[in-house]
Every structure is written in C-alpha cells, then in structure tokens.
C-alpha positions as CSV (number, residue, x, y, z in Angstrom):
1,X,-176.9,73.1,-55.5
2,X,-178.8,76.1,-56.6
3,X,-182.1,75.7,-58.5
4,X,-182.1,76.9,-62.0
5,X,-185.3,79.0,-63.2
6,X,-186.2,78.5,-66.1
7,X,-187.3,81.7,-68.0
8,X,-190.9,81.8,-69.2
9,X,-191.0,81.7,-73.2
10,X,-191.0,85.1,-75.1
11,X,-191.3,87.2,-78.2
12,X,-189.8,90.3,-79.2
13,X,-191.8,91.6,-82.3
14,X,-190.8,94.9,-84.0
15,X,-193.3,96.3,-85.9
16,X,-193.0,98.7,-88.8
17,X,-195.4,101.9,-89.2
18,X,-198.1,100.8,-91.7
19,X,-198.0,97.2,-91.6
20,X,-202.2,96.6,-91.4
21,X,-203.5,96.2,-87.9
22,X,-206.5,93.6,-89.0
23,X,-204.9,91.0,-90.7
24,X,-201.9,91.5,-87.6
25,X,-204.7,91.8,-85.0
26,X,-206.4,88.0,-86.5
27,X,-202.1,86.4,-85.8
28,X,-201.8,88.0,-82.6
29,X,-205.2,86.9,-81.1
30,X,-204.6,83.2,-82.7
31,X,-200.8,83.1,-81.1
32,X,-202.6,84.2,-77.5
33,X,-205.2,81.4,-78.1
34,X,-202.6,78.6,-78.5
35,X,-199.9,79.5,-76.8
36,X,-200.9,82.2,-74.4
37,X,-197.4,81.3,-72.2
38,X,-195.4,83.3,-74.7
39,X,-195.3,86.9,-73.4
40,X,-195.0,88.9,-76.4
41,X,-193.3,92.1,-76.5
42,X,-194.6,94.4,-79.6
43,X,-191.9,97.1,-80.2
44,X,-193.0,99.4,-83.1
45,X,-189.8,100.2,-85.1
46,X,-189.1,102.7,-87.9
47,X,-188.7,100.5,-90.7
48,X,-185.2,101.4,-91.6
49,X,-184.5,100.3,-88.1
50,X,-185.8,97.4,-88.3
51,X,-183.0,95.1,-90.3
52,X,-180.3,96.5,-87.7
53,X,-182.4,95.8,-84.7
54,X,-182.6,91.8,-86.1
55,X,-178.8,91.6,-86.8
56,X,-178.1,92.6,-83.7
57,X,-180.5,90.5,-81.5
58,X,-183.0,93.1,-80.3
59,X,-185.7,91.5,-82.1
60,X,-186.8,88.1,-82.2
61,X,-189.3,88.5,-85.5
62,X,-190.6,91.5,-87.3
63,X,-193.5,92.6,-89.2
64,X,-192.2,95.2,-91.9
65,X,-193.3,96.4,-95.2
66,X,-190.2,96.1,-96.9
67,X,-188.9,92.9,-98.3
68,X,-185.2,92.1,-97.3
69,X,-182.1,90.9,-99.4
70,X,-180.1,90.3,-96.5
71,X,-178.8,87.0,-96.5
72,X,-178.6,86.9,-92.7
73,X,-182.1,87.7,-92.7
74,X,-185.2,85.3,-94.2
75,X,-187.8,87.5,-95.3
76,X,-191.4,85.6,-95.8
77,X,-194.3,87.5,-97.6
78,X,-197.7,87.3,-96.1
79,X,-200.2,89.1,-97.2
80,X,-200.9,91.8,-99.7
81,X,-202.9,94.7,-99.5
82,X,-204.3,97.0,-102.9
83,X,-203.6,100.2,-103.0
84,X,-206.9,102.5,-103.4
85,X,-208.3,106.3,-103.9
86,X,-209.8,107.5,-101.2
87,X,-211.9,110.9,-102.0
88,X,-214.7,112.9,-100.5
89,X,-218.3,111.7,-100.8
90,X,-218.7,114.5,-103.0
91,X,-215.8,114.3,-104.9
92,X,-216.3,115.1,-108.6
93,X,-214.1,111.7,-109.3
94,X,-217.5,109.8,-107.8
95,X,-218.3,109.4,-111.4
96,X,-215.5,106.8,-112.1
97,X,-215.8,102.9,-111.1
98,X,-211.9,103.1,-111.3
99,X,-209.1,105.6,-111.4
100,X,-205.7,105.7,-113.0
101,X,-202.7,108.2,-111.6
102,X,-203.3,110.8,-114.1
103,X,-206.8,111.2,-113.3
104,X,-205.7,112.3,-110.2
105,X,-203.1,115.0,-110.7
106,X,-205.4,117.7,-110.7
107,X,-206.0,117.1,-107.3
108,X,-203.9,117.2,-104.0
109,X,-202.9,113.8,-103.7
110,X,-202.1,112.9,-100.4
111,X,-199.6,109.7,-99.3
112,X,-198.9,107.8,-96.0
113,X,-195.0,107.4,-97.0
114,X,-195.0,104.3,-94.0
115,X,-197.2,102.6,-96.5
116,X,-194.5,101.6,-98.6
117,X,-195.7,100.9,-102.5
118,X,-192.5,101.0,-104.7
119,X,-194.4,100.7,-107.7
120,X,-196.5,103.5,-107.1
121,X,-194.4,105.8,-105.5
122,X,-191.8,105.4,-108.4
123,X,-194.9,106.4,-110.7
124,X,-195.3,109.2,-108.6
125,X,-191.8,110.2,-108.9
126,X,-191.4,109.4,-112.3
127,X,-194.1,112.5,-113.1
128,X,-193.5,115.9,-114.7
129,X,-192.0,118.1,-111.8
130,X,-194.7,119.9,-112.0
131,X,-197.0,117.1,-111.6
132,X,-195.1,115.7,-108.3
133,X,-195.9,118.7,-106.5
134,X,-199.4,117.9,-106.3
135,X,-198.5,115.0,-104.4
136,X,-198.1,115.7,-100.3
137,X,-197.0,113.1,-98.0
138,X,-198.5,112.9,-94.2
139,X,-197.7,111.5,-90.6
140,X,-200.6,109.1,-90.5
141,X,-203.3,107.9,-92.2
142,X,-205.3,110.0,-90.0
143,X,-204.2,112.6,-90.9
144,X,-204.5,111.8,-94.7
145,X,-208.0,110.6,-94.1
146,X,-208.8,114.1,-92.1
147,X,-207.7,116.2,-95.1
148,X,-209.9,114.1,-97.8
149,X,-212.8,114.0,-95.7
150,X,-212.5,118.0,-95.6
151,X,-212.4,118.1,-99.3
152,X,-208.6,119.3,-99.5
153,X,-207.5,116.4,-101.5
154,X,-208.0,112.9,-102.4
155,X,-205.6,110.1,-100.9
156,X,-204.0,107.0,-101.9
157,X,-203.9,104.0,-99.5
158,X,-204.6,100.8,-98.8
159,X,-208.5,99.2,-99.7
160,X,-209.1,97.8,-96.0
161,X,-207.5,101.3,-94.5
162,X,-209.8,103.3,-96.3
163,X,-213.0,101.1,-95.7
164,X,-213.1,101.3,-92.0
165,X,-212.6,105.2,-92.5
166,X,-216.4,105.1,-94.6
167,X,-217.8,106.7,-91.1
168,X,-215.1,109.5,-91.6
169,X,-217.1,110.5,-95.0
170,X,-215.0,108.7,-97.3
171,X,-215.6,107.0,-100.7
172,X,-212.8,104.8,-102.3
173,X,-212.3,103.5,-106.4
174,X,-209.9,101.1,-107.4
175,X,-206.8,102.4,-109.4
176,X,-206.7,101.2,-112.7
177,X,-203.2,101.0,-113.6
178,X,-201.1,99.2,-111.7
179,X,-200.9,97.0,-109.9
180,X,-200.1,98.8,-106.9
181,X,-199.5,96.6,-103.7
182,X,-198.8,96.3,-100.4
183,X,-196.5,93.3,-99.0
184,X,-196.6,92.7,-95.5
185,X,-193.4,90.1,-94.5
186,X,-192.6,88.2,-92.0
187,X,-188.7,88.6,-90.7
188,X,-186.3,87.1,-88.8
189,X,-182.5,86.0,-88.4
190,X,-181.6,82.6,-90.7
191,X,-179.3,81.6,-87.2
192,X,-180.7,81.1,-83.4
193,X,-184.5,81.3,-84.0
194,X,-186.5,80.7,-80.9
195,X,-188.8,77.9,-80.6
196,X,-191.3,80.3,-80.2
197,X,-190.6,82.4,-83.0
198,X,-190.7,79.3,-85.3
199,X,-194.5,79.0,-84.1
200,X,-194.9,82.3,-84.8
201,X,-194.0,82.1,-88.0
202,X,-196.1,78.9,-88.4
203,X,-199.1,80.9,-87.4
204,X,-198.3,83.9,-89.5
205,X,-198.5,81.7,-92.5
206,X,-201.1,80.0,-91.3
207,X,-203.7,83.3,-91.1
208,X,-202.1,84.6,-94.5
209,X,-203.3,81.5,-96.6
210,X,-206.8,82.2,-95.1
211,X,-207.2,85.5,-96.2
C-alpha cells in the first residue's frame, strides 16, 4: 500500500496595495513565532481583485482595505488608521494645530488612491469642479511623500505613513473635519476555511485589540 504524504500546512494571503505594513508586519511576525510550520504565501492583489480571487479558491485569507457585502465572504475589521496632512517643513500651513479640507484647496493636494477613505474621497469629489482639480492622485506613497517634501504640494494620508516619512522632511496636522479613516479587514470565504487560516484570524484579532 502506498504511503500517503501529508502536505505541510499553508496560507495563501492576498494583500491589497495600502493595507499598513506595521500593524501587518506585528501579525505576521506573531503567526511565524507560534506556528512557524505554516508556510505562508503573501500574494499582493489589486484590491478589486481581491473578492474574485477568494470566491474562487486562490486565496485562503486577505488583508484589503475595502469592507465586503458579499455574503459568501466574512469580512472582519481590524484596525483603523486616521487620515492626516502631510506638508513641507516649511509649509505656510505650519501655523495650524489642525486642518480642515478647505484649508487645503489652495494647494496641490496629493492622494494615494490604494489608500481607500470613502469619506474623504466623496468630500473630495463632492467639491466645486474647479476645486477637484487641485487634487492629484499618485502610484505610491512615495511618490506622494517625494512631491511634498519638494514643496509641490501637500498630501493626505494615513498618521503612521506620514510619521516614518519625518526623515523625508515632512511635517503632518490632524484634519479637522471628519472623521476620515482607514479600515483594514480581515477576509475570507464563510465555507472550507483552513485550520490554519482560522488561527490566522485568531491572531489578527488578537494584535488589533492591542493596538
């Protein structure tokens, strides 16, 4: 009789553009301290890839900034993220401890679109047409943090993004109206989760109550 070989646990985790790398980096390092057995393969995914990939078994789990209403799908929330201005160290808005939209609009105002806000970016679209064109979408956050730190502009993303960026020659302020947020969540199919991917979602809920 032949011997069957069991295959070694794994987990397929898509990951959207934007979802924030420290608060991700805390789950994965905790999942390789437990259960470092699991071989976990991270895909990164265009978000509106993401819900197809699950449906059809590509993905075990995924980390997306867009909450679901498929009902094949449970969607968990996790942790959220505040939306911030990030301007030049020189910037003539240095004057205000916070900063509302309009204050803005006489600036270049640069967006990550993978940073997905809809809040803000239906304020944003909800603006005089004259008014939206001030606002200019980018590739990255790099990029976006490049052009501020050059003095074309000032940028809106999230707190923790534009903190590490300080040594860039960035300054942020709170926005004032609001509030503007970023929802990182937790998905997966309702049918045929993993073992593993159950534990990963313990963990995941585990790190986002200690932040």
């Amino acid at each position: 009789m032949p011997t069957v070989i069991s295959q070694p646990p794994h987990l397929r985790l898509a990951i959207a553009p934007g979802v924030t790398s420290s608060r991700l980096s805390d789950l994965l390092a905790l999942q390789r301290a437990e259960e470092p057995e699991v071989t976990i393969a991270l895909l990164e995914v265009r978000g509106d890839e993401i819900l197809a990939g699950l449906k059809d078994g590509h993905y075990d789990a995924a980390m997306s900034l867009q909450g679901a209403t498929d009902s094949a799908l449970h969607t968990q929330p996790l942790w959220i993220e505040h939306m911030a201005v990030a301007m030049p160290l020189r910037s003539s808005l240095m004057d205000h401890a916070k900063l509302a939209i309009a204050d803005l609009l006489d600036h270049p105002v640069f967006r990550w679109q993978a940073e997905s806000c809809p809040l803000l970016d239906q304020r944003l679209s909800s603006l005089p047409a004259v008014r939206q064109q001030s606002t200019q979408y980018v590739a990255s956050f790099e990029m976006l943090a490049l052009k501020v730190a050059a003095g074309y502009g000032v940028g809106i993303s999230t707190q923790s993004r534009i903190e590490r960026a300080h040594g860039w020659g960035l300054s942020m302020r709170s926005l004032a109206d609001g509030p503007y947020e970023v929802v990182t969540y937790l998905q997966r199919p309702y049918v045929q989760a993993t073992p593993a991917t159950e534990r990963f979602e313990r963990r995941a809920l585990q790190v986002a109550v200690t932040i």
